[in-house]
HTML snippet that shows the backbone in 3Dmol.js (N, CA, C, O; Angstrom):
<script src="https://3Dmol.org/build/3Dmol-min.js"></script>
<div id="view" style="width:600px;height:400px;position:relative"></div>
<script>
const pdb = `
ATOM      1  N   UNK A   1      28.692-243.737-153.037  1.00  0.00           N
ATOM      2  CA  UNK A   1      30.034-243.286-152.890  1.00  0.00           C
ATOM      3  C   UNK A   1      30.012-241.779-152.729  1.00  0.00           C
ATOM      4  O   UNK A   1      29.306-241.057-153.432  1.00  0.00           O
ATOM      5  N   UNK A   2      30.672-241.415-151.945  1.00  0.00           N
ATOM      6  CA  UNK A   2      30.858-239.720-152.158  1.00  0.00           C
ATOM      7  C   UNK A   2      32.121-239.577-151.527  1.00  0.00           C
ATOM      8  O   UNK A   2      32.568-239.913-150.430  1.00  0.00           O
ATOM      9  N   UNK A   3      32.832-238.649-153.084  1.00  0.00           N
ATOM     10  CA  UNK A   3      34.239-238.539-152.829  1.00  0.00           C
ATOM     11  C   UNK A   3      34.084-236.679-153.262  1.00  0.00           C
ATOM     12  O   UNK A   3      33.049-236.017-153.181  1.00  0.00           O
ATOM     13  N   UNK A   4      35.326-236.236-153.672  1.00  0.00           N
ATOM     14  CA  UNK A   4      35.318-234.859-153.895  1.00  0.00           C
ATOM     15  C   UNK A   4      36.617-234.859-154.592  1.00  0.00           C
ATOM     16  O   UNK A   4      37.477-235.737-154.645  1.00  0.00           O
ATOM     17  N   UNK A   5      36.548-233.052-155.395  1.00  0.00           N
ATOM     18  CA  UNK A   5      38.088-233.112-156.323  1.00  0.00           C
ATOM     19  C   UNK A   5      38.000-231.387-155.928  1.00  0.00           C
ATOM     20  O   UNK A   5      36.998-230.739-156.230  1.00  0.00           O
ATOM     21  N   UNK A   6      38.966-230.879-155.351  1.00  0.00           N
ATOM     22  CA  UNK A   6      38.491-229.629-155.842  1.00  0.00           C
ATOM     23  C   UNK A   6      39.299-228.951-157.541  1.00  0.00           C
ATOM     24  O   UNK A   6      40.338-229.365-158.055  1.00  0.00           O
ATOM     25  N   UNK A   7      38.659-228.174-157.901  1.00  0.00           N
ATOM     26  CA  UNK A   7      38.835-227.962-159.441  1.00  0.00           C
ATOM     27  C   UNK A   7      39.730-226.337-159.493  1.00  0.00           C
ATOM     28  O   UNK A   7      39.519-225.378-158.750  1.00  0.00           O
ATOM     29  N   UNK A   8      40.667-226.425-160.523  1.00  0.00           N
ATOM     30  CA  UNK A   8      41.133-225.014-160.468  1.00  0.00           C
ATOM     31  C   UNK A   8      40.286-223.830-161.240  1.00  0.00           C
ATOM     32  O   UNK A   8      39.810-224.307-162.271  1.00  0.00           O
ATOM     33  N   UNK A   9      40.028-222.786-161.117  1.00  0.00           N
ATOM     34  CA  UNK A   9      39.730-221.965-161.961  1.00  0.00           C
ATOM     35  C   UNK A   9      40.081-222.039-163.330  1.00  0.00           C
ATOM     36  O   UNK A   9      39.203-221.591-164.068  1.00  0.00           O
ATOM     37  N   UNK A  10      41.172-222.499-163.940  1.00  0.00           N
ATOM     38  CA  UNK A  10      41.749-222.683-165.287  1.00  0.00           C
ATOM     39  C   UNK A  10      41.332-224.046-166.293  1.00  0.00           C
ATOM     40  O   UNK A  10      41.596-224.399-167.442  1.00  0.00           O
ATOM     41  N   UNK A  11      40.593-224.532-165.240  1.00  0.00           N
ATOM     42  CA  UNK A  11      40.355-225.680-165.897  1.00  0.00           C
ATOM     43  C   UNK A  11      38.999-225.362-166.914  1.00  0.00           C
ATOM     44  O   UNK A  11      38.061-224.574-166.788  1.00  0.00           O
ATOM     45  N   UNK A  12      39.288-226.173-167.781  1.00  0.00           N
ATOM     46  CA  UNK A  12      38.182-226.218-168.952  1.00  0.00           C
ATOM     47  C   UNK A  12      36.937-227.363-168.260  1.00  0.00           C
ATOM     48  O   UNK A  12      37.050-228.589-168.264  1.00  0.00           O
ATOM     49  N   UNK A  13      35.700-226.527-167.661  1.00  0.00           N
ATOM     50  CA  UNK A  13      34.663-227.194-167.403  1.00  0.00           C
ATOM     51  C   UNK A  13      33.668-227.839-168.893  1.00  0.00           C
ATOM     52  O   UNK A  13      32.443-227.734-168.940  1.00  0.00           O
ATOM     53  N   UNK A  14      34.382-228.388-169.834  1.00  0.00           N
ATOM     54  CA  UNK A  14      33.567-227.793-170.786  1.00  0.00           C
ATOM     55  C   UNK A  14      33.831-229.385-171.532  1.00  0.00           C
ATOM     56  O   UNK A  14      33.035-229.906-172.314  1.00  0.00           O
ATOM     57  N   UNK A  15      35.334-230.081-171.013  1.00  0.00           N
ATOM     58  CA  UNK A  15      35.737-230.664-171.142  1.00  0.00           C
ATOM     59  C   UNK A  15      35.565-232.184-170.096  1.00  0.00           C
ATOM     60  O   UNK A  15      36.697-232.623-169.893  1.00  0.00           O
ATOM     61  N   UNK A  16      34.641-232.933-169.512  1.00  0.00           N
ATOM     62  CA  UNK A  16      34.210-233.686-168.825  1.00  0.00           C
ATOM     63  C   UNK A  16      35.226-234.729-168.241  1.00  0.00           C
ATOM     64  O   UNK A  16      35.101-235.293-167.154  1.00  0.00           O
ATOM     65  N   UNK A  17      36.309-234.905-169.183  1.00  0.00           N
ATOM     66  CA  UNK A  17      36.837-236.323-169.184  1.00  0.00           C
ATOM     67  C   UNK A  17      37.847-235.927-167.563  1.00  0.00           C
ATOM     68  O   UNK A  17      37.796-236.623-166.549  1.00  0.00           O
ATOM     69  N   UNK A  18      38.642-234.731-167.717  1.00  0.00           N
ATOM     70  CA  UNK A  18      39.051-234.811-166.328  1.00  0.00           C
ATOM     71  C   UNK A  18      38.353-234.523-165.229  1.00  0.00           C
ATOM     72  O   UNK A  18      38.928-234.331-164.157  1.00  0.00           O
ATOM     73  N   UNK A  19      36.957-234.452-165.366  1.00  0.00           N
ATOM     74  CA  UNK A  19      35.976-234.024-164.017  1.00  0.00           C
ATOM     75  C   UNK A  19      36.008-235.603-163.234  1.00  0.00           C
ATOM     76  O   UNK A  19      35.790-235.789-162.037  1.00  0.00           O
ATOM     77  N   UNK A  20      36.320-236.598-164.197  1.00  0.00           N
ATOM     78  CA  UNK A  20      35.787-238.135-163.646  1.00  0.00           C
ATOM     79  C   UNK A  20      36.537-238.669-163.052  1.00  0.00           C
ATOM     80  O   UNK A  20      36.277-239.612-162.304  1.00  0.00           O
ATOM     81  N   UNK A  21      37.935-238.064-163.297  1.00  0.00           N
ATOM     82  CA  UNK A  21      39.060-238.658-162.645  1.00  0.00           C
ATOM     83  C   UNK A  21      39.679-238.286-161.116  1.00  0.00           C
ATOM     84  O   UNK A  21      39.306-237.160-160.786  1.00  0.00           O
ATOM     85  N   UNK A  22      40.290-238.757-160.380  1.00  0.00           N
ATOM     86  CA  UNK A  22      41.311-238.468-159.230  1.00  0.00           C
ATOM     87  C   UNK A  22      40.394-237.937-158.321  1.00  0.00           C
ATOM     88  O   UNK A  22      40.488-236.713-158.412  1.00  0.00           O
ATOM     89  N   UNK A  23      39.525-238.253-157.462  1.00  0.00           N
ATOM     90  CA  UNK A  23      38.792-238.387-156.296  1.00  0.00           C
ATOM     91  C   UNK A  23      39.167-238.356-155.375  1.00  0.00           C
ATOM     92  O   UNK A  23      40.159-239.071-155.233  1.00  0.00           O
ATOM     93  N   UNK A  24      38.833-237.781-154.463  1.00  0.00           N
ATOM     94  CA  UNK A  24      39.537-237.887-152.948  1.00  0.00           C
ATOM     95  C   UNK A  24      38.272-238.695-152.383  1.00  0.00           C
ATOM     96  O   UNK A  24      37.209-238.120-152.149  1.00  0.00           O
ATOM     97  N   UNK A  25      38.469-240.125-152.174  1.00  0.00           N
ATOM     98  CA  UNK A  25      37.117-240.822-151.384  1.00  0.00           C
ATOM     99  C   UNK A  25      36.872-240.775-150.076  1.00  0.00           C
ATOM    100  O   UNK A  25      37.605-241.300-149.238  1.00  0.00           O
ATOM    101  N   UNK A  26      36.070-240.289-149.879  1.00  0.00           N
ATOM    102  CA  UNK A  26      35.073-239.494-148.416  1.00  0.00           C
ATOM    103  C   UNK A  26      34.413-240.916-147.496  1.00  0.00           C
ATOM    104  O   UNK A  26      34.541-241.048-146.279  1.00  0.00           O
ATOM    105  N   UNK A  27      33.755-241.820-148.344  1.00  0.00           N
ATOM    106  CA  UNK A  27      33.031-242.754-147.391  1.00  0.00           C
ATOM    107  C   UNK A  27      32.096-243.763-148.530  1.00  0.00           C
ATOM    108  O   UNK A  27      31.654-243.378-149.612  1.00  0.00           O
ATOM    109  N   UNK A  28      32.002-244.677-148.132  1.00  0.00           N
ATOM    110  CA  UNK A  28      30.798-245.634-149.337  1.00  0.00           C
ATOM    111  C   UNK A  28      29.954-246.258-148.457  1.00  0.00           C
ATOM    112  O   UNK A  28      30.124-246.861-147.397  1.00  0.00           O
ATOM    113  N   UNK A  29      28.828-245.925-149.260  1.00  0.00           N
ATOM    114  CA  UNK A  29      27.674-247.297-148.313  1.00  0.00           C
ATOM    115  C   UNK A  29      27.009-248.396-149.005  1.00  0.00           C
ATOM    116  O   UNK A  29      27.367-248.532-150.175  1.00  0.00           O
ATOM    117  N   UNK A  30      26.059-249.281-148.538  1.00  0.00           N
ATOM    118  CA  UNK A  30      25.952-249.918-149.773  1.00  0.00           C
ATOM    119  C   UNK A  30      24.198-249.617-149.337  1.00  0.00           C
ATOM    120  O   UNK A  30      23.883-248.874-148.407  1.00  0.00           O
ATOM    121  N   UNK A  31      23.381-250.217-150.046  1.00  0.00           N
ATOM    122  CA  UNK A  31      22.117-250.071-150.341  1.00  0.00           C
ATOM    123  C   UNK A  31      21.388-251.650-151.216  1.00  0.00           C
ATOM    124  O   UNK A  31      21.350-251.771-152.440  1.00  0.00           O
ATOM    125  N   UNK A  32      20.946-252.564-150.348  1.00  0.00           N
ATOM    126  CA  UNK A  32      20.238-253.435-150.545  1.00  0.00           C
ATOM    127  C   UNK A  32      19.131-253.143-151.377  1.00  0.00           C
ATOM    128  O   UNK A  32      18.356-252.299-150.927  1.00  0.00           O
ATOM    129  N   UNK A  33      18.855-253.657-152.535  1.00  0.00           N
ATOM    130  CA  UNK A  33      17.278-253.282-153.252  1.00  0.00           C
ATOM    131  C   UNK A  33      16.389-254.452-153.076  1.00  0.00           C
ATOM    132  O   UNK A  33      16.251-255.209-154.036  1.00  0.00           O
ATOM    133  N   UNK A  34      15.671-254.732-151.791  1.00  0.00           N
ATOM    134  CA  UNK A  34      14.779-255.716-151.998  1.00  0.00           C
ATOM    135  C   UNK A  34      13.686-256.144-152.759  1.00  0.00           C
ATOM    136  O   UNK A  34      12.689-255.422-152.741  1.00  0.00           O
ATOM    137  N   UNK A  35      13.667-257.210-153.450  1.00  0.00           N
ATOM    138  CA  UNK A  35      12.436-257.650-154.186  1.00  0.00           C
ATOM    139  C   UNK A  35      10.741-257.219-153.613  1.00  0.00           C
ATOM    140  O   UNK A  35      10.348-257.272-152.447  1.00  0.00           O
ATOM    141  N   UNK A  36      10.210-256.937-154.428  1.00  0.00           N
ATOM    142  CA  UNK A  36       8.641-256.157-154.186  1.00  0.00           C
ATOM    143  C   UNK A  36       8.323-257.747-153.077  1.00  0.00           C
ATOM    144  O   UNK A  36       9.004-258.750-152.864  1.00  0.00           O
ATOM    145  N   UNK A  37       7.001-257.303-152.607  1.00  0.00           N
ATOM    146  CA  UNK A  37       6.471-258.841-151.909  1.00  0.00           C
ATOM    147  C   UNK A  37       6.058-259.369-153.168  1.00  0.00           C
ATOM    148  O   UNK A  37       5.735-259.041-154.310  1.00  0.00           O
ATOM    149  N   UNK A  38       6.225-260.344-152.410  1.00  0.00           N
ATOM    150  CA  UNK A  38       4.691-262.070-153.499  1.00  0.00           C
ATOM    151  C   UNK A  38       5.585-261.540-154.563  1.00  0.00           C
ATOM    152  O   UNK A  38       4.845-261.483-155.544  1.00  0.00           O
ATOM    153  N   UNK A  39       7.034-261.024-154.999  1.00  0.00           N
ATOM    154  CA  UNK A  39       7.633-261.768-156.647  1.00  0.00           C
ATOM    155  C   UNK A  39       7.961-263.151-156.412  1.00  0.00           C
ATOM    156  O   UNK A  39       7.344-263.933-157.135  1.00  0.00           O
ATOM    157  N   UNK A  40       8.574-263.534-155.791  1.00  0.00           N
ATOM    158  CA  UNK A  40       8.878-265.220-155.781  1.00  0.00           C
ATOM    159  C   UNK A  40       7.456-265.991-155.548  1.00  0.00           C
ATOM    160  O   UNK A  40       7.527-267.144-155.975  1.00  0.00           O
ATOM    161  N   UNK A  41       6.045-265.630-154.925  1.00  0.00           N
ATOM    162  CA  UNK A  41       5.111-266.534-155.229  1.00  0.00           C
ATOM    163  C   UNK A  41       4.538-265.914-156.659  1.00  0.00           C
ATOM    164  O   UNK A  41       4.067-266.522-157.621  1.00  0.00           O
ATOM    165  N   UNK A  42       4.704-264.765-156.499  1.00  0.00           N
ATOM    166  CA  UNK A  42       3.898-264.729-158.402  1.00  0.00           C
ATOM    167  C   UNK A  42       4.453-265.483-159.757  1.00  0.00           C
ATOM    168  O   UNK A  42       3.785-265.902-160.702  1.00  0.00           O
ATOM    169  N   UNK A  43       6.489-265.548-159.479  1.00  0.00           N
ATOM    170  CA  UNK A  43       6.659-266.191-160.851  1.00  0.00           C
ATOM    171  C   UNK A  43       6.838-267.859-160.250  1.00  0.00           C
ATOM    172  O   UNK A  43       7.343-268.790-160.879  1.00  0.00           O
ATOM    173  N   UNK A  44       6.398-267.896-159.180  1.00  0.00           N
ATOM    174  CA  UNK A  44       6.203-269.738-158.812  1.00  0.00           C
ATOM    175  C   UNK A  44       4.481-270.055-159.472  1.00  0.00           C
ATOM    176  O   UNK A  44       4.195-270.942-160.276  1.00  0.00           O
ATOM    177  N   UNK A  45       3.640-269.171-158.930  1.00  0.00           N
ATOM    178  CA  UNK A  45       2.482-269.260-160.138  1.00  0.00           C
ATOM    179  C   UNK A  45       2.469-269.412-161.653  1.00  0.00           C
ATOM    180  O   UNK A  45       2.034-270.263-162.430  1.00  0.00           O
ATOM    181  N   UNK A  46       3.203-268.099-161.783  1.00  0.00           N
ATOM    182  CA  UNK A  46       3.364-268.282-163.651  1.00  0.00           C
ATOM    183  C   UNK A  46       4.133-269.662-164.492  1.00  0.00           C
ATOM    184  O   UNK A  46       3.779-270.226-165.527  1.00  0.00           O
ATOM    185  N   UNK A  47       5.000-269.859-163.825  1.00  0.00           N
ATOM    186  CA  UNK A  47       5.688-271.065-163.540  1.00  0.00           C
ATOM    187  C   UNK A  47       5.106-272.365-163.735  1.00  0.00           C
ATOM    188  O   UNK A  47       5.486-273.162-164.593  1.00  0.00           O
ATOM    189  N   UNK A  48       3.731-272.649-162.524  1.00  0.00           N
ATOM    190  CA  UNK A  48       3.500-273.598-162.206  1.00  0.00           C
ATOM    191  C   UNK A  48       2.465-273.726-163.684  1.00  0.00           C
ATOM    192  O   UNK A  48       1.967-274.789-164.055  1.00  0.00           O
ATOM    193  N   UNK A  49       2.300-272.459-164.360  1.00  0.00           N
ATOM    194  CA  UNK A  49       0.871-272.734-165.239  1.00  0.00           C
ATOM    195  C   UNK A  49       1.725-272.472-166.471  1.00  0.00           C
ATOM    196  O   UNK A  49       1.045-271.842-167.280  1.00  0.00           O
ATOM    197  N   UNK A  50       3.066-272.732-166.970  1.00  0.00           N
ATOM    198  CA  UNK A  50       3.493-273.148-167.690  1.00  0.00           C
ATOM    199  C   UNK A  50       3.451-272.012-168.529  1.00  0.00           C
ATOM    200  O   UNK A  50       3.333-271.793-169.734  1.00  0.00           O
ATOM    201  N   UNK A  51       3.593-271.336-167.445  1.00  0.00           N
ATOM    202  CA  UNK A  51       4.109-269.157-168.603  1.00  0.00           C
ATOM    203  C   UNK A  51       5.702-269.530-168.469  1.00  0.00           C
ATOM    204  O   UNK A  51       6.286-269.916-167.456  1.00  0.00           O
ATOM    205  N   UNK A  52       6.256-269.296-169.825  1.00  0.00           N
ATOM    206  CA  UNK A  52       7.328-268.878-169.721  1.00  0.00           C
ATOM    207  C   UNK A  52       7.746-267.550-168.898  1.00  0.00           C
ATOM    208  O   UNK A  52       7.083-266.527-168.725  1.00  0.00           O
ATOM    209  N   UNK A  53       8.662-267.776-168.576  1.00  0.00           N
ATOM    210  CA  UNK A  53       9.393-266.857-167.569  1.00  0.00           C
ATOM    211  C   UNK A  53      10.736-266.502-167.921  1.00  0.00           C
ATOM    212  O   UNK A  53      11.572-267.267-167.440  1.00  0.00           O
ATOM    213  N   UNK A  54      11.179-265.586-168.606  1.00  0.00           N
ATOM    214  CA  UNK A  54      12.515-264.887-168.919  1.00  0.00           C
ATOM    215  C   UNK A  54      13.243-263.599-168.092  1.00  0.00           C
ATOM    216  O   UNK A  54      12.937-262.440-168.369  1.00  0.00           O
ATOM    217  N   UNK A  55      14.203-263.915-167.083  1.00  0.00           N
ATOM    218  CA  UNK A  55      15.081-262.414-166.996  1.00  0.00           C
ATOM    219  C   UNK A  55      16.096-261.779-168.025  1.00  0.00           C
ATOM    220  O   UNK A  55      16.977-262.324-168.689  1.00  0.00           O
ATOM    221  N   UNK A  56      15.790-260.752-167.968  1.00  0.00           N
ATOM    222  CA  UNK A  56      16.664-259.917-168.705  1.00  0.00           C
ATOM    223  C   UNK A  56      17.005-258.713-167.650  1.00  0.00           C
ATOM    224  O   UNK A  56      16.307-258.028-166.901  1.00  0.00           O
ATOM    225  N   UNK A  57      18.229-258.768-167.904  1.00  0.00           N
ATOM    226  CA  UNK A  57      18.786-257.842-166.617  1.00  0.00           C
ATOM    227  C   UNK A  57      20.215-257.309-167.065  1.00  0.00           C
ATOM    228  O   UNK A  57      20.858-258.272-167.483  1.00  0.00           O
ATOM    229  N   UNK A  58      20.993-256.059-167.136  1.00  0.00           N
ATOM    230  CA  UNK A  58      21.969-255.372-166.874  1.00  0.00           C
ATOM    231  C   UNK A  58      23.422-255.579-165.406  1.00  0.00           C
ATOM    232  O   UNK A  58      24.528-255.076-165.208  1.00  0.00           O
ATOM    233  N   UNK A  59      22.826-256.269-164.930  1.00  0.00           N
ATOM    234  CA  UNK A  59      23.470-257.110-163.996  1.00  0.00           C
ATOM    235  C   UNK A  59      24.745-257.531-163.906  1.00  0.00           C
ATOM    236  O   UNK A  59      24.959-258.379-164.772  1.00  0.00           O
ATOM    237  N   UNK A  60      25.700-257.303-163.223  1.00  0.00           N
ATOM    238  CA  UNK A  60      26.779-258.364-163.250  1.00  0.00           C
ATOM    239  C   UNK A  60      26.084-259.484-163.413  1.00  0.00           C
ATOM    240  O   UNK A  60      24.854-259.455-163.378  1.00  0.00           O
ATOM    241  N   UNK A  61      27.122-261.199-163.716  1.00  0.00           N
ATOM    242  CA  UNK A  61      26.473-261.848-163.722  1.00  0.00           C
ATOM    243  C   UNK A  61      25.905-262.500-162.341  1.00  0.00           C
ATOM    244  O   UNK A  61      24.740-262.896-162.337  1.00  0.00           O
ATOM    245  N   UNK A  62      26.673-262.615-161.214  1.00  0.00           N
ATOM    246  CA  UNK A  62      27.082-262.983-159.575  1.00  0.00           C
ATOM    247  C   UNK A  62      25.260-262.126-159.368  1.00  0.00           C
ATOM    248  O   UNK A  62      24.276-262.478-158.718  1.00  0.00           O
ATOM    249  N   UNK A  63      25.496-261.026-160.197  1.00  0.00           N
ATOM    250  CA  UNK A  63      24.185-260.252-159.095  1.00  0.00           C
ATOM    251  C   UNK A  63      23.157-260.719-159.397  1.00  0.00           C
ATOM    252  O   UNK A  63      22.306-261.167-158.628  1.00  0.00           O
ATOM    253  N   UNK A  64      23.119-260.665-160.571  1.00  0.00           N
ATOM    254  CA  UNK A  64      22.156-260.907-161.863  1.00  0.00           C
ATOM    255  C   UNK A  64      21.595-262.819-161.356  1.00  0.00           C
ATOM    256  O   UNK A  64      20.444-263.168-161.091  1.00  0.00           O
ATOM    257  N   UNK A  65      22.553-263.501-161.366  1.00  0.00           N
ATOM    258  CA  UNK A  65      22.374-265.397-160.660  1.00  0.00           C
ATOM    259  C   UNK A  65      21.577-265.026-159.150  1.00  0.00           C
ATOM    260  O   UNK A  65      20.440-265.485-159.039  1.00  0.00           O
ATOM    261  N   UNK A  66      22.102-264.253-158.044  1.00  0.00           N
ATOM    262  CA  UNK A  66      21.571-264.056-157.275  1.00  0.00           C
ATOM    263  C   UNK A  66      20.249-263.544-157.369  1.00  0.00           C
ATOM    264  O   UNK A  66      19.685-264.158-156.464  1.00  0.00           O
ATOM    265  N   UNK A  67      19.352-262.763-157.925  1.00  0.00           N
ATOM    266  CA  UNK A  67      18.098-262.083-158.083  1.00  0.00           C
ATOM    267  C   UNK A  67      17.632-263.125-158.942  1.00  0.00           C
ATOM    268  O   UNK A  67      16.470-262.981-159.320  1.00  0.00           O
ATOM    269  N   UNK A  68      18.084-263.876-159.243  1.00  0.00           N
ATOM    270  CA  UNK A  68      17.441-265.015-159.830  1.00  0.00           C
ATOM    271  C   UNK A  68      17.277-266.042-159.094  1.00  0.00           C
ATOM    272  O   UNK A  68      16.271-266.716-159.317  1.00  0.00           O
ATOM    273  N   UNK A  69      17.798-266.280-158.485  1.00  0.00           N
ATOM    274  CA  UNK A  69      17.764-267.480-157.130  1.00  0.00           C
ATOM    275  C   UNK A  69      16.659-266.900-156.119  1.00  0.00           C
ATOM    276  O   UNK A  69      15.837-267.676-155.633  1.00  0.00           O
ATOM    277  N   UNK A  70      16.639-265.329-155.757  1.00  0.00           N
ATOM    278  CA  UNK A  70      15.942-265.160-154.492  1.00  0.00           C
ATOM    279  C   UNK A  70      14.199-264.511-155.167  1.00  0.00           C
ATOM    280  O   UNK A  70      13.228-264.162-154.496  1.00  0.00           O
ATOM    281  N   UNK A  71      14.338-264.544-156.537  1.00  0.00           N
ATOM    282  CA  UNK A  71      12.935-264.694-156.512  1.00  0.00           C
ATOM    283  C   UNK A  71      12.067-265.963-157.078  1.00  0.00           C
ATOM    284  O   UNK A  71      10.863-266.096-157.296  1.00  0.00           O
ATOM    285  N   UNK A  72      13.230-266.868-157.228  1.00  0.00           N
ATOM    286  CA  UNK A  72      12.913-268.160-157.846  1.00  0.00           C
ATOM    287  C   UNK A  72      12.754-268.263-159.081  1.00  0.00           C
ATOM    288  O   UNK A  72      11.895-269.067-159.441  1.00  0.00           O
ATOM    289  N   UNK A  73      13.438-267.574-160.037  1.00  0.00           N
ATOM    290  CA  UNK A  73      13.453-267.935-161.298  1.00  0.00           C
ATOM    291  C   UNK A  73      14.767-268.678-161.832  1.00  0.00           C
ATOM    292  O   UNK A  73      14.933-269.051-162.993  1.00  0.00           O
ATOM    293  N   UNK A  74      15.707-268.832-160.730  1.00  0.00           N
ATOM    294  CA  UNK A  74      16.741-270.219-160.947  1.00  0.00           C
ATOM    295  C   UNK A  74      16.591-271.020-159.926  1.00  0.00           C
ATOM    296  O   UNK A  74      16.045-270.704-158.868  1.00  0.00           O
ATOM    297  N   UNK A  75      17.221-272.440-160.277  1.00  0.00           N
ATOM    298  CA  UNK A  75      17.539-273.386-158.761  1.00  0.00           C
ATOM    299  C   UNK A  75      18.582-273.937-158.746  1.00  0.00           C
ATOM    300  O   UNK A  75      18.812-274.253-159.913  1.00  0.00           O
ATOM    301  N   UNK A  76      19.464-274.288-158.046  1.00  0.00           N
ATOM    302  CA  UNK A  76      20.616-275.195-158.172  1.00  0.00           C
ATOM    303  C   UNK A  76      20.757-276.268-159.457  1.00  0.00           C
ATOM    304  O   UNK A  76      21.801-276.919-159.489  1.00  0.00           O
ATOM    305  N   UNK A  77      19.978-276.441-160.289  1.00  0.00           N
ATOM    306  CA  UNK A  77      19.880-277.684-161.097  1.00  0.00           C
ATOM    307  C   UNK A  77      19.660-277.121-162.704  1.00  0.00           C
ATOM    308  O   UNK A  77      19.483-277.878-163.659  1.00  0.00           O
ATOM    309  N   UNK A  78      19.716-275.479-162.796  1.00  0.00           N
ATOM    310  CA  UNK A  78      19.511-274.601-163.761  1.00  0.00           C
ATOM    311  C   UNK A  78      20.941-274.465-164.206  1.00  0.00           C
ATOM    312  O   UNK A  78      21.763-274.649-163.309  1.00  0.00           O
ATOM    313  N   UNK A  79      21.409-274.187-165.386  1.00  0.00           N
ATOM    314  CA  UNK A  79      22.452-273.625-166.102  1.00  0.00           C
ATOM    315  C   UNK A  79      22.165-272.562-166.084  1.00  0.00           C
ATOM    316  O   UNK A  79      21.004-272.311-165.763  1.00  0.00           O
ATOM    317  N   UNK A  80      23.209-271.291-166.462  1.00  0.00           N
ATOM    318  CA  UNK A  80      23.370-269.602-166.809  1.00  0.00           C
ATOM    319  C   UNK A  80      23.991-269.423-168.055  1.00  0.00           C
ATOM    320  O   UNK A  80      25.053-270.005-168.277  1.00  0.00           O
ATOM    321  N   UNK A  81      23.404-268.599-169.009  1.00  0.00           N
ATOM    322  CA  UNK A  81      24.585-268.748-169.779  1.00  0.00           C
ATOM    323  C   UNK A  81      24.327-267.062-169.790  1.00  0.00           C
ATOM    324  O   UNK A  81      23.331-266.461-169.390  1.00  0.00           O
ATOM    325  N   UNK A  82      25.489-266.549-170.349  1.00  0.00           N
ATOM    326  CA  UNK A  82      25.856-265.394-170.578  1.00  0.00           C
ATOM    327  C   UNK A  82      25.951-265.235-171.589  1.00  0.00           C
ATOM    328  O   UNK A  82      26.605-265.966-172.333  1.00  0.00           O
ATOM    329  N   UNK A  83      25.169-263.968-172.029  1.00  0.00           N
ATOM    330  CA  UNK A  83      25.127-263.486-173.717  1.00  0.00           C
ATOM    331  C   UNK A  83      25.505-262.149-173.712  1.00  0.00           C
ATOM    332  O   UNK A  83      24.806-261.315-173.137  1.00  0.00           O
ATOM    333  N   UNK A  84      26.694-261.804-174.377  1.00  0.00           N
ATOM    334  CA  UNK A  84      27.279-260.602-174.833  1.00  0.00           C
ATOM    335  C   UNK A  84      26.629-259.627-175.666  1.00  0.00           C
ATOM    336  O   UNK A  84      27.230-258.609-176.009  1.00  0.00           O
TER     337      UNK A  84
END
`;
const viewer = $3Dmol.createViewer("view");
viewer.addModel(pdb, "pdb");
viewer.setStyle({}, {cartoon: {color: "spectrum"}});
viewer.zoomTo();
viewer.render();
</script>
């Protein structure tokens, strides 16, 4: 994202909370993070030899289900559960 604010001289830089606010938005892009190679055959190995395999991720959950699907550590026939 890159937006801009311009700031008055009087303002208290010192004070953060109004630096975050009221943006004038300029333009957004997005940025794909593709999986390294061979992760979906490495945890189909670990997998197949009966390593447990756990994600833990910061993720929405939508993103978080997806990166789990495309390196094969879910399948259609898996539950999600969400822990707070």
């Amino acid at each position: 994202m890159f937006a801009m604010k311009t700031l008055d001289d009087q303002e208290n830089l010192d004070n953060a909370d109004h630096l975050e606010r009221d943006y004038e938005l300029l333009g957004i892009t997005g940025v794909e993070d593709m999986l390294q190679d061979n992760v979906k055959t490495c945890i189909s190995d670990f997998m197949d030899a009966n390593i447990k395999v756990w994600m833990l991720t910061g993720d929405k959950g939508a993103t978080a289900q997806n990166i789990g699907m495309s390196c094969g550590i879910l399948d259609d026939s898996m539950e999600v559960y969400k822990v707070d």
